[in-house]
C-alpha positions as a LaTeX table, in Angstrom:
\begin{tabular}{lrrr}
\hline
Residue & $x$ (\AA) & $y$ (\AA) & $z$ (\AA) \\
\hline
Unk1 & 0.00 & 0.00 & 0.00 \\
Unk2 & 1.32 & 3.11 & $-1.19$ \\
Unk3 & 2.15 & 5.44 & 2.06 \\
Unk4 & 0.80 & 9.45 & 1.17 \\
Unk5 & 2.96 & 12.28 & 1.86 \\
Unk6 & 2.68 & 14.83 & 5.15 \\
Unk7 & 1.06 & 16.97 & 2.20 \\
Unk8 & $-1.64$ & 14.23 & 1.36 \\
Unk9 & $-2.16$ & 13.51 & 4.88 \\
Unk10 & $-2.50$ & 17.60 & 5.63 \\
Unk11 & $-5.24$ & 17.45 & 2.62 \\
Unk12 & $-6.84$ & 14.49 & 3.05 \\
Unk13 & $-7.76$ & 15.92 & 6.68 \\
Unk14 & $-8.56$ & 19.11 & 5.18 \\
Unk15 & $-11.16$ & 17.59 & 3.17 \\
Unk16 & $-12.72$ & 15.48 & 6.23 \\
Unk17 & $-13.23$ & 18.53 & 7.92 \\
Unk18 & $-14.82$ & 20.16 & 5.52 \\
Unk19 & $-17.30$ & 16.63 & 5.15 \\
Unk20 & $-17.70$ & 17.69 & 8.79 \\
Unk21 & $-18.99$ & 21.37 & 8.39 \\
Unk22 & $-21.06$ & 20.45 & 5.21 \\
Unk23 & $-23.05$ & 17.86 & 7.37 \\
Unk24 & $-23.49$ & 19.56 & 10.40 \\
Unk25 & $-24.98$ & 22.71 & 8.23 \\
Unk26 & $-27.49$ & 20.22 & 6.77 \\
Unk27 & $-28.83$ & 18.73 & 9.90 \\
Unk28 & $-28.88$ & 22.40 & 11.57 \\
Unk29 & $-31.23$ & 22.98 & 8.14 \\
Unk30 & $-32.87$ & 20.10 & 8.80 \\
Unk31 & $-33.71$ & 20.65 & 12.42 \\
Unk32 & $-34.37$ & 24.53 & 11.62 \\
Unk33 & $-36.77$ & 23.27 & 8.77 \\
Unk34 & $-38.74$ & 20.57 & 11.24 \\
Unk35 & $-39.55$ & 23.40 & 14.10 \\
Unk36 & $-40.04$ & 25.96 & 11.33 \\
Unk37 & $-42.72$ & 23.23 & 9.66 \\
Unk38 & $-44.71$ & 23.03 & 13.48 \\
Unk39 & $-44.27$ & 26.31 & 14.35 \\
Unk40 & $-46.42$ & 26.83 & 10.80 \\
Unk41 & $-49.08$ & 24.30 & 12.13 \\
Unk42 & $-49.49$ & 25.95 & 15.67 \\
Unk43 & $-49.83$ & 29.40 & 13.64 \\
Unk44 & $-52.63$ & 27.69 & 11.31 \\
Unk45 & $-54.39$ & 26.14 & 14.29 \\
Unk46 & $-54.22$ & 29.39 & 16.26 \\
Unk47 & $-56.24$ & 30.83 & 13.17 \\
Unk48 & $-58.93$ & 28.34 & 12.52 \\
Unk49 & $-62.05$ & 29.04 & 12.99 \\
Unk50 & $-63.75$ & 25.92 & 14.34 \\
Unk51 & $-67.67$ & 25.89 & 14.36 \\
Unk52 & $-69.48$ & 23.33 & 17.35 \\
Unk53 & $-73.09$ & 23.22 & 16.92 \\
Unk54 & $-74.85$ & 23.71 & 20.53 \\
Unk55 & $-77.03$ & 20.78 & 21.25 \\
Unk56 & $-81.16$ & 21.02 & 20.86 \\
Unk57 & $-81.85$ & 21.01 & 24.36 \\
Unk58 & $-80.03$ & 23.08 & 27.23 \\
Unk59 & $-81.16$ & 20.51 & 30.30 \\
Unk60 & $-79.16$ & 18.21 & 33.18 \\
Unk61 & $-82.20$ & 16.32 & 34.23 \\
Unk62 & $-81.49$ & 12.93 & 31.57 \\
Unk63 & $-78.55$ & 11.80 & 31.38 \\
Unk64 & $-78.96$ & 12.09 & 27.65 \\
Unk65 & $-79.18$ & 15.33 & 27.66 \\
Unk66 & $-76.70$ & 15.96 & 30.24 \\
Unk67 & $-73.82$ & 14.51 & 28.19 \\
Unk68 & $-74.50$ & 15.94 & 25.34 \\
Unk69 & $-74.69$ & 19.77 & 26.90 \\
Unk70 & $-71.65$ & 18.65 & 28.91 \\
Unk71 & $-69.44$ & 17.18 & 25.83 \\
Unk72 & $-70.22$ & 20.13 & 24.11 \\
Unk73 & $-69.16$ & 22.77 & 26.71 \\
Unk74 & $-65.98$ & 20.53 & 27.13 \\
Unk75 & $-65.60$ & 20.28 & 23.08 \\
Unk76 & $-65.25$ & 24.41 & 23.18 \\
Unk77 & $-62.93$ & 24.17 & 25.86 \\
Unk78 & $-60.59$ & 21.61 & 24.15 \\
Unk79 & $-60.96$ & 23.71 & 20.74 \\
Unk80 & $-59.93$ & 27.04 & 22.38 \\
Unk81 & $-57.08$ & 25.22 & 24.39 \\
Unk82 & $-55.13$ & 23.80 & 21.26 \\
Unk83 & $-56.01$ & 27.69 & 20.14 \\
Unk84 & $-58.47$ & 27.55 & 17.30 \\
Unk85 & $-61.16$ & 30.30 & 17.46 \\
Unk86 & $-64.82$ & 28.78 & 18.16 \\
Unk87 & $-67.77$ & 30.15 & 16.57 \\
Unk88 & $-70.55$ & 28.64 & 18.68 \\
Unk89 & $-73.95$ & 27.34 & 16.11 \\
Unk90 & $-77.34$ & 27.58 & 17.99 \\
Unk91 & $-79.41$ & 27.10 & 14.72 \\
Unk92 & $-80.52$ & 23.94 & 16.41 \\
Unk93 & $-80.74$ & 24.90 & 19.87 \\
Unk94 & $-85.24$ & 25.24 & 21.00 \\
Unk95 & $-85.20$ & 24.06 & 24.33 \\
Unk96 & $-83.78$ & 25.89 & 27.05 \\
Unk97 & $-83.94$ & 25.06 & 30.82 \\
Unk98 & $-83.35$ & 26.87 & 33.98 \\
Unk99 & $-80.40$ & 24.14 & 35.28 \\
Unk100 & $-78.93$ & 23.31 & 32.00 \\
Unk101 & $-79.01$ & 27.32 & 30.53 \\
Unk102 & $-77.60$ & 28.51 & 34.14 \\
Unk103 & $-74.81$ & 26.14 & 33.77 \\
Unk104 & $-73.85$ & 26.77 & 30.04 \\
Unk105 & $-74.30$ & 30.12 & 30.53 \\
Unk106 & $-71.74$ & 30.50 & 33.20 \\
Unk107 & $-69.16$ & 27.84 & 31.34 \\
Unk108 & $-69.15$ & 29.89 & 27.90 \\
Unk109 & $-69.11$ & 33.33 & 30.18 \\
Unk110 & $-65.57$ & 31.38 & 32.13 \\
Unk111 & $-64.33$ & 30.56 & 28.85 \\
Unk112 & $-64.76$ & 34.27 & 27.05 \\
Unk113 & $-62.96$ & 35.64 & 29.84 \\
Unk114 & $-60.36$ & 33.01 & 29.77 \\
Unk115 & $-59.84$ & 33.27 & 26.02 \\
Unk116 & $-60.26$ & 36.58 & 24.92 \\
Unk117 & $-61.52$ & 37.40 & 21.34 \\
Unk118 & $-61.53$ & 33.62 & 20.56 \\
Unk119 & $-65.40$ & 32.60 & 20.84 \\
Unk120 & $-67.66$ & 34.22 & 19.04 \\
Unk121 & $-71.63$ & 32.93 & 17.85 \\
Unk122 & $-74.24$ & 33.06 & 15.76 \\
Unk123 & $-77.69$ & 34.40 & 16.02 \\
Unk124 & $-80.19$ & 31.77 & 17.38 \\
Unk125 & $-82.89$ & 30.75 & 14.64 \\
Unk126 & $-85.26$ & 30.14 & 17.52 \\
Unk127 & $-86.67$ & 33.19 & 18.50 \\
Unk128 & $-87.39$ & 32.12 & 22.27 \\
Unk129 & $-83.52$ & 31.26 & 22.46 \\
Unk130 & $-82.64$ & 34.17 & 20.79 \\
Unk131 & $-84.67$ & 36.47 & 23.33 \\
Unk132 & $-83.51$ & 34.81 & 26.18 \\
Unk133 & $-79.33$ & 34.99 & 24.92 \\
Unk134 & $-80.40$ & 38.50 & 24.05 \\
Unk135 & $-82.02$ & 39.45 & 27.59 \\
Unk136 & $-79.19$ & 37.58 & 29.97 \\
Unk137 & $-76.64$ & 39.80 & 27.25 \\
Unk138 & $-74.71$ & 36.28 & 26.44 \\
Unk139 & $-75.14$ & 37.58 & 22.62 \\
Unk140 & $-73.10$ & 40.76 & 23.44 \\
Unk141 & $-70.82$ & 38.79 & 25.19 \\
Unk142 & $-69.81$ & 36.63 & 22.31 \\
Unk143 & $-69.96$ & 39.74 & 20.06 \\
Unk144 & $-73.27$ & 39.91 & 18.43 \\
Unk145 & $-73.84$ & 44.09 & 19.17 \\
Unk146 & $-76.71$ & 44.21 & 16.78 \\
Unk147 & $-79.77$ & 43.32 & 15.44 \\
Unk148 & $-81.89$ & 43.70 & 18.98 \\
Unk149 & $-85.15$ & 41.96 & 18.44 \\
Unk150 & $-87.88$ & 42.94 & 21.11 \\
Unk151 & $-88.13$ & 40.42 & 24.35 \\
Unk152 & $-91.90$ & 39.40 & 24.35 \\
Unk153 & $-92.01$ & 36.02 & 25.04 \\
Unk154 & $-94.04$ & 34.85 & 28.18 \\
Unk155 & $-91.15$ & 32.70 & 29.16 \\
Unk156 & $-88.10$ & 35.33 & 29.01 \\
Unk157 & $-88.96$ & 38.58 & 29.94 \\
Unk158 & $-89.61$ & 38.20 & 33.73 \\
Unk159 & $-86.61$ & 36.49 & 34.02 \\
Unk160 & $-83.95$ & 37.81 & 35.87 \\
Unk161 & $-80.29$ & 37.50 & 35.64 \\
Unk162 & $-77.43$ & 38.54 & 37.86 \\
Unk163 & $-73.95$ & 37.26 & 38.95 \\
Unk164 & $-71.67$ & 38.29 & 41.32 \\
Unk165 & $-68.28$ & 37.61 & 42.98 \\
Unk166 & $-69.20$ & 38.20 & 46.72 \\
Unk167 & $-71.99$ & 38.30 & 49.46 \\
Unk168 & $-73.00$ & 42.19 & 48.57 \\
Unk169 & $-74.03$ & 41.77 & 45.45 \\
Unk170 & $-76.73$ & 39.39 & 45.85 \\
Unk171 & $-78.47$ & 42.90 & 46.94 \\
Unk172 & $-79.40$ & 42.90 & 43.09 \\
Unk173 & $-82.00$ & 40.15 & 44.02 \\
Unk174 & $-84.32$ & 42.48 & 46.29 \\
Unk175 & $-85.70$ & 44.51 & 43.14 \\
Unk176 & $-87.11$ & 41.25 & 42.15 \\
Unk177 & $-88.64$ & 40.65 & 45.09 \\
Unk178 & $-89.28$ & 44.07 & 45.85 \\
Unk179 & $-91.48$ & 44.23 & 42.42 \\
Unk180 & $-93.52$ & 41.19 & 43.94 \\
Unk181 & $-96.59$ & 41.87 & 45.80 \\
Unk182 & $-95.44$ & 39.95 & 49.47 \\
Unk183 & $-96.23$ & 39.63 & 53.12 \\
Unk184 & $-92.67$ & 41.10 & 54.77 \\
Unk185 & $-91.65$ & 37.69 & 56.52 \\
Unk186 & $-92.15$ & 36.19 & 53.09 \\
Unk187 & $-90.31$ & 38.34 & 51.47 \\
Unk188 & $-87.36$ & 38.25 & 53.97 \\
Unk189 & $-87.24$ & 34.47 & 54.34 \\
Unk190 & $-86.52$ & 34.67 & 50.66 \\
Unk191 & $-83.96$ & 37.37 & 50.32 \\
Unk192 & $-82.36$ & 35.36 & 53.24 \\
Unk193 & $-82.57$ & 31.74 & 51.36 \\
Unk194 & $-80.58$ & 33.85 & 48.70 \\
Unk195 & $-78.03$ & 35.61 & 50.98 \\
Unk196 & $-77.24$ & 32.02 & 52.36 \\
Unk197 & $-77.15$ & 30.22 & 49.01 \\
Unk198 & $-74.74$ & 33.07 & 48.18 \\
Unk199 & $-72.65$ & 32.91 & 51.14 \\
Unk200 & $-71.85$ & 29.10 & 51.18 \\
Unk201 & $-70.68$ & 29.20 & 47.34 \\
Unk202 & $-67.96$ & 32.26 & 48.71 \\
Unk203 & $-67.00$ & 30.29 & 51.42 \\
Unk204 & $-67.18$ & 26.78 & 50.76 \\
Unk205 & $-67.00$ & 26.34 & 46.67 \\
Unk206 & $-63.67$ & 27.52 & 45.91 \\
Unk207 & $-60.72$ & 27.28 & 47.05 \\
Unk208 & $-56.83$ & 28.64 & 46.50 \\
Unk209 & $-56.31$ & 31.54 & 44.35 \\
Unk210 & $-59.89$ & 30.89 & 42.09 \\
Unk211 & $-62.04$ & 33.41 & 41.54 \\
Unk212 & $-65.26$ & 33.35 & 43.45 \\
Unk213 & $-68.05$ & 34.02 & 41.08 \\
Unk214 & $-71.79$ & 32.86 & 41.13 \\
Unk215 & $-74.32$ & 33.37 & 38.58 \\
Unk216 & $-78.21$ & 33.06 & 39.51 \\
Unk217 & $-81.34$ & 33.12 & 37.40 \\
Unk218 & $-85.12$ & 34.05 & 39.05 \\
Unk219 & $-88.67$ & 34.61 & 37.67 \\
Unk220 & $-91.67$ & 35.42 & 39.69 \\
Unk221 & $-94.70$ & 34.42 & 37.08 \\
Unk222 & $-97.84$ & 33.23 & 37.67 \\
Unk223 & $-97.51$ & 33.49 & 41.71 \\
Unk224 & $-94.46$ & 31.10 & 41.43 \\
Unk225 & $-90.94$ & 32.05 & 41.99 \\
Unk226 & $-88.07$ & 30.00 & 40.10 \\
Unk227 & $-84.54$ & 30.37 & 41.32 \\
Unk228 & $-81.67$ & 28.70 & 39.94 \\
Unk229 & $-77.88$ & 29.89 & 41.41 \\
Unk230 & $-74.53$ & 28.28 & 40.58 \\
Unk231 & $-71.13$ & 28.37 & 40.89 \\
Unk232 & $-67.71$ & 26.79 & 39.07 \\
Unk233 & $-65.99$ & 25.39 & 42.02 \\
Unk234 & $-65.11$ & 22.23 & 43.84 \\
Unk235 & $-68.95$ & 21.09 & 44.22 \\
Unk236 & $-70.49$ & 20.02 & 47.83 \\
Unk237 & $-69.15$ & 16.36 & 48.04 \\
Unk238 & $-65.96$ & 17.22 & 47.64 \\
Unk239 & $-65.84$ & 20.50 & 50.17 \\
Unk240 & $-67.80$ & 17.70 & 52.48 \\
Unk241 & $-64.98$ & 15.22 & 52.06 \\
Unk242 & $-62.49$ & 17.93 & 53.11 \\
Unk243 & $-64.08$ & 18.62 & 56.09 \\
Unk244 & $-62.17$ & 16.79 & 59.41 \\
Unk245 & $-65.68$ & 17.00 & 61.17 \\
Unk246 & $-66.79$ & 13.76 & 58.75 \\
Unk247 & $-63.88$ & 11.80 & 59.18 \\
Unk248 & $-65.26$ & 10.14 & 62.53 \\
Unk249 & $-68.40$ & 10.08 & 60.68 \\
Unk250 & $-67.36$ & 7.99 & 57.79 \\
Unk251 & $-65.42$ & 5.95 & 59.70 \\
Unk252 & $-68.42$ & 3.70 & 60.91 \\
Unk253 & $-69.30$ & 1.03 & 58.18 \\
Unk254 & $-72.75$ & 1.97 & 58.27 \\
Unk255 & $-71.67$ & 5.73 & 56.65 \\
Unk256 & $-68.36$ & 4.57 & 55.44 \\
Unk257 & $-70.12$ & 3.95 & 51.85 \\
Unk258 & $-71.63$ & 7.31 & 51.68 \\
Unk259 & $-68.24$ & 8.98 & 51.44 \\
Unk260 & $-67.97$ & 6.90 & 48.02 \\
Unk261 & $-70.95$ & 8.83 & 46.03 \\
Unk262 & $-71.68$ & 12.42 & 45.46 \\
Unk263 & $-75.37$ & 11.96 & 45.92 \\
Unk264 & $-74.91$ & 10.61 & 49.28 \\
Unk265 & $-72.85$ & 13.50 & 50.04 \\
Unk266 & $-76.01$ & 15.87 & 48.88 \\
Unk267 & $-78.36$ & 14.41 & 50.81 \\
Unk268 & $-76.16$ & 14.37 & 53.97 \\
Unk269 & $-76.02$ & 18.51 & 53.60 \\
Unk270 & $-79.29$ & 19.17 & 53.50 \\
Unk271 & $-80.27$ & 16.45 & 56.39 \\
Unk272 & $-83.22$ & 17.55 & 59.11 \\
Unk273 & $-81.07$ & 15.93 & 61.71 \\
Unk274 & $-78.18$ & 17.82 & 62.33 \\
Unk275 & $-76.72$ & 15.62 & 64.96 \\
Unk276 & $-75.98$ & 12.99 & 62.56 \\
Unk277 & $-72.87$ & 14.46 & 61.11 \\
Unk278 & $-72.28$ & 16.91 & 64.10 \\
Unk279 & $-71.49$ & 19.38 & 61.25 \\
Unk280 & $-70.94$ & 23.15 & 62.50 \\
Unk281 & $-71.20$ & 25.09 & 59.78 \\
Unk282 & $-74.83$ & 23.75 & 59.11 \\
Unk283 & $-78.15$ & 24.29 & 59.89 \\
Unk284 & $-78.66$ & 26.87 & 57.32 \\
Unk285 & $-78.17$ & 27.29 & 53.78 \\
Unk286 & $-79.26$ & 24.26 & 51.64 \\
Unk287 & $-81.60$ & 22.90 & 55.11 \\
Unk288 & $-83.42$ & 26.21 & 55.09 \\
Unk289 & $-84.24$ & 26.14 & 50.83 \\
Unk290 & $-85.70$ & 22.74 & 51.64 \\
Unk291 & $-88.25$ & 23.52 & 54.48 \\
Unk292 & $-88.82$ & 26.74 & 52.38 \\
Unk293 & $-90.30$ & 24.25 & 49.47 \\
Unk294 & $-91.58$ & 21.77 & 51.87 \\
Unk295 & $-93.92$ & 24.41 & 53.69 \\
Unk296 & $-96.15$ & 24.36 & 50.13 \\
Unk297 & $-97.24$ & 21.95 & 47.92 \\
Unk298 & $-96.15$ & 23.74 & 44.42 \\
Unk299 & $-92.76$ & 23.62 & 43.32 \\
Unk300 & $-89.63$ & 21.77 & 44.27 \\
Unk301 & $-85.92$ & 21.41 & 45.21 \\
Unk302 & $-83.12$ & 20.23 & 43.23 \\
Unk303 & $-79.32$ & 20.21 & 42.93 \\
Unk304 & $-76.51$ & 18.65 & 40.80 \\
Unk305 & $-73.58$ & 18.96 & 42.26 \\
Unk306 & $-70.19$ & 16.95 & 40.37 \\
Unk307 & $-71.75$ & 14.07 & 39.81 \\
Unk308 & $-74.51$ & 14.10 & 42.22 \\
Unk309 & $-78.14$ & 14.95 & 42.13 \\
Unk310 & $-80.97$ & 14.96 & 44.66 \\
Unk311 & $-84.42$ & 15.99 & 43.62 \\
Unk312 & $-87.58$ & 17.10 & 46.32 \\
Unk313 & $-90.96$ & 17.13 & 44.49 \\
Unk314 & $-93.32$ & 19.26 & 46.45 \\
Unk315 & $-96.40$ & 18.12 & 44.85 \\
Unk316 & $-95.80$ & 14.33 & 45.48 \\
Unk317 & $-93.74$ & 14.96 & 48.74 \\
Unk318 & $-90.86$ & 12.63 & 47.76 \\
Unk319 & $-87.05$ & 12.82 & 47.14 \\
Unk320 & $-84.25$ & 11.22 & 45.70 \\
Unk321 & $-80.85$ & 10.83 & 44.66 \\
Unk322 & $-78.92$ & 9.99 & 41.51 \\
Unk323 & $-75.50$ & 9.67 & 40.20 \\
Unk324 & $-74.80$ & 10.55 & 37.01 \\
Unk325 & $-71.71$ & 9.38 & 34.97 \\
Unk326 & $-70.34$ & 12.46 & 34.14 \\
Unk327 & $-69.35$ & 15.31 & 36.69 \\
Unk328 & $-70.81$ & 18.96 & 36.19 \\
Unk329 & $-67.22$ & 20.54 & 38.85 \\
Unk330 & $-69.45$ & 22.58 & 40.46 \\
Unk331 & $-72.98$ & 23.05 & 41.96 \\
Unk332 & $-76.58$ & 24.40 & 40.76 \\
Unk333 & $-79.43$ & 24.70 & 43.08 \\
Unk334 & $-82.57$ & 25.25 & 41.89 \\
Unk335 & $-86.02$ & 25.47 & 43.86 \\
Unk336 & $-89.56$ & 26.49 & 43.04 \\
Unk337 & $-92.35$ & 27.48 & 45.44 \\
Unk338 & $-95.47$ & 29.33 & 45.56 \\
Unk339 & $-95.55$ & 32.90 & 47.16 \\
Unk340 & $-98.88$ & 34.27 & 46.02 \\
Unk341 & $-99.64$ & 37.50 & 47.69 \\
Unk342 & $-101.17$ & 36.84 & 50.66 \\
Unk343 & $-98.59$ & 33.60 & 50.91 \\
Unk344 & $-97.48$ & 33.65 & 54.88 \\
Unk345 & $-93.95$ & 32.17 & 55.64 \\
\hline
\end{tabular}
């Protein structure tokens, strides 16, 4: 084999180094070109407009129903998340009911605030729905400014909607009941169911650094007053579950599975018999509502809470509990009664 030269060898390495450079600049390129080619897919995503079509019926009562309303709220979510703009289709959407609307409501109002300029809407073809989005101002808040239609439907325009984010502002409720003709102690047992309903979603629903909002719908029609208030927190089984008071509770085998389902964890907050859980923060609140509806015989009590629900019909005098599948993270309370005006509480 024919030995090369210091010069050869001097080239020869020469050469390898430039190999060297020549490959390193192409896998730079390459590299450069793959974040380049995903950085261009983030930037298309980011301006795609993604259209979800709202579902027929707002409503938690089936659990049909319910999972549809709740995989589309969680649908926008996910959309706005990757960052695609939503544009939000009600062209189907007819039926609208005071849990399911309450709780939709206050998901798309969390999400606009959470994702500015990135959810937007279009008109309602119903005309009820399109009132009602009209009168609670939801249209404005998506960015529909125009095209006011006048709210004379039976079913909208004595509803009432206000939200808050502490104790003071449930104040807003007394021109509702101040526009009701009402015996005083009704009218103060009321405001005071409201003030407490208020007061345990401040002090029990969130927790941390969250905000502490609640949202609340009421209509007086027909001598019978509808309220429906929620809130986006931790929901009442699981502030129950943090509580140390229940620990020597659950820790019988009679109660122990109770601590397992949400529902049982309803019912055990708005229990008669206080003793039971030896609870001190109760005795109002969600106790009170109850008796309110159980001193009639028109209306009822309901809440969904995670994935917990517990139902008082005041007609038929019975209650009960289910568990749904899917959790709402958070609580609605709604409860009808009669409070014609010459109603005594």
């Amino acid at each position: 084999m024919k030995k090369h030269t210091k010069k050869q060898k001097v080239r020869n390495l020469r050469l390898q180094l430039k190999k060297a450079k020549r490959a390193r600049k192409i896998v730079g390129h390459r590299k450069h070109f793959k974040f380049s080619k995903k950085r261009l897919s983030n930037l298309i995503e980011e301006n795609k407009v993604v259209e979800i079509l709202a579902p027929k019926e707002f409503a938690l009562i089936k659990q049909e129903n319910r999972d549809v309303l709740l995989n589309f709220l969680s649908n926008i979510k996910n959309r706005l998340e990757k960052g695609s703009k939503v544009n939000i289709s009600f062209d189907d959407t007819q039926i609208l009911l005071p849990c399911g609307t309450l709780w939709a409501t206050a998901k798309i109002e969390y999400l606009i605030s959470k994702y500015p300029n990135k959810l937007t809407c279009s008109y309602p073809r119903n005309d009820v729905v399109h009132q009602l989005f009209q009168h609670i101002g939801l249209l404005e808040k998506l960015g529909k400014h125009t095209r006011k239609i006048e709210i004379n439907a039976e079913n909208v325009k004595h509803w009432h909607y206000v939200s808050g984010k502490s104790t003071d502002d449930v104040s807003k409720f007394k021109t509702l009941l101040h526009s009701i003709s009402l015996a005083e102690a009704t009218r103060s047992g009321l405001y005071e169911s409201m003030s407490e309903a208020v007061t345990n979603t401040i002090h029990w629903a969130y927790k941390g650094g969250q905000p502490k909002e609640w949202r609340m719908f009421a209509q007086y029609i027909d001598g019978k007053l509808t309220v429906a208030i929620c809130d986006l927190g931790m929901g009442i089984p699981c502030s129950l579950r943090e509580k140390p008071e229940l620990k020597e509770y659950f820790s019988s085998p009679i109660h122990w599975a109770k601590n397992k389902r949400d529902t049982s964890l309803i019912e055990i907050a708005v229990e008669s018999n206080r003793s039971k859980t030896k609870l001190p923060h109760r005795g109002k609140g969600l106790k009170d509502m109850l008796d309110l509806v159980k001193s009639g015989t028109v209306g009822g009590f309901r809440i969904y809470s995670n994935k917990g629900a517990f139902d008082y019909n005041a007609s038929s005098r019975i209650e009960f509990g289910k568990d749904f599948k899917i959790a709402i993270n958070g609580t609605i309370i709604q409860w009808q009664l009669s409070v014609e005006s010459n109603h005594e509480q």
